[in-house]
N, C-alpha and C positions, 0 to 999 in steps of 0.2 A: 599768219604766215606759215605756209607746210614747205620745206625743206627736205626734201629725198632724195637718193640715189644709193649709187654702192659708195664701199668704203674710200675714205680719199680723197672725195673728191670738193671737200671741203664745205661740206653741211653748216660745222657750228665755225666758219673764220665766216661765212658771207652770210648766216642769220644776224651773227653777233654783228659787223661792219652796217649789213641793212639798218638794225635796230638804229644805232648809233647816226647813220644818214640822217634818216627818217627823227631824230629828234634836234638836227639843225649840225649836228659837226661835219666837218670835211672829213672823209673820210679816203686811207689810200691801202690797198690790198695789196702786200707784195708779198709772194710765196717766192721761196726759193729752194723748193723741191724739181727735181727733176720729172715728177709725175705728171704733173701739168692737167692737174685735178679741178681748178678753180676754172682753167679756160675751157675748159672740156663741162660743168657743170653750169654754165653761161652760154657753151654753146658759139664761144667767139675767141677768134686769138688773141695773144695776150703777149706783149712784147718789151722792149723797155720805154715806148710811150706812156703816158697816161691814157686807159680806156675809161669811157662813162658805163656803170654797170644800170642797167637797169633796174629800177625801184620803183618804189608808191608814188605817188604824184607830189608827198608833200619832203621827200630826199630829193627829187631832180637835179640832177645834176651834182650831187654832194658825194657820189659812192663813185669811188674808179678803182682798178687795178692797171697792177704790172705785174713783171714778169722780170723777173733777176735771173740772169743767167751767170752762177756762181761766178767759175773760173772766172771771165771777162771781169765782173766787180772785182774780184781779189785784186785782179791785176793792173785797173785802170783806174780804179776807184770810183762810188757808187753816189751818185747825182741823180737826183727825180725832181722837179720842178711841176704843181698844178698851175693850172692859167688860172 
């Protein structure tokens, strides 16, 4: 697996999260930066659903993120549910 970009945009949280897919755990991505580095390096938005990130054939379905939009969490308190 080669993993590049600029700084940020979260190289070693979605090597590391792939790895782990790809050896059978669920796996769930939640940055709560404002940069918005992880959706932007995927290439797809990233909200407070669960997204399926794409992997190796044998993670499918096991890697997703989200997306924590701080404030709202502080305030409402913070719920993620996979299916």
């Amino acid at each position: 697996m080669v993993c590049a970009g600029k700084g940020g945009v979260g190289k070693t949280t979605t090597t590391t999260a792939t790895v782990a897919a790809e050896r059978g755990l669920r796996v769930l991505v939640a940055p709560a930066d404002a940069a918005r580095g992880l959706a932007d390096a995927f290439g797809r938005p990233l909200g407070p659903d669960p997204v399926p990130l794409p992997t190796g054939a044998a993670a499918a379905g096991s890697l997703h993120a989200v997306e924590i939009d701080l404030p709202h969490a502080a305030n409402a308190g913070l719920e993620v549910e996979l299916a």
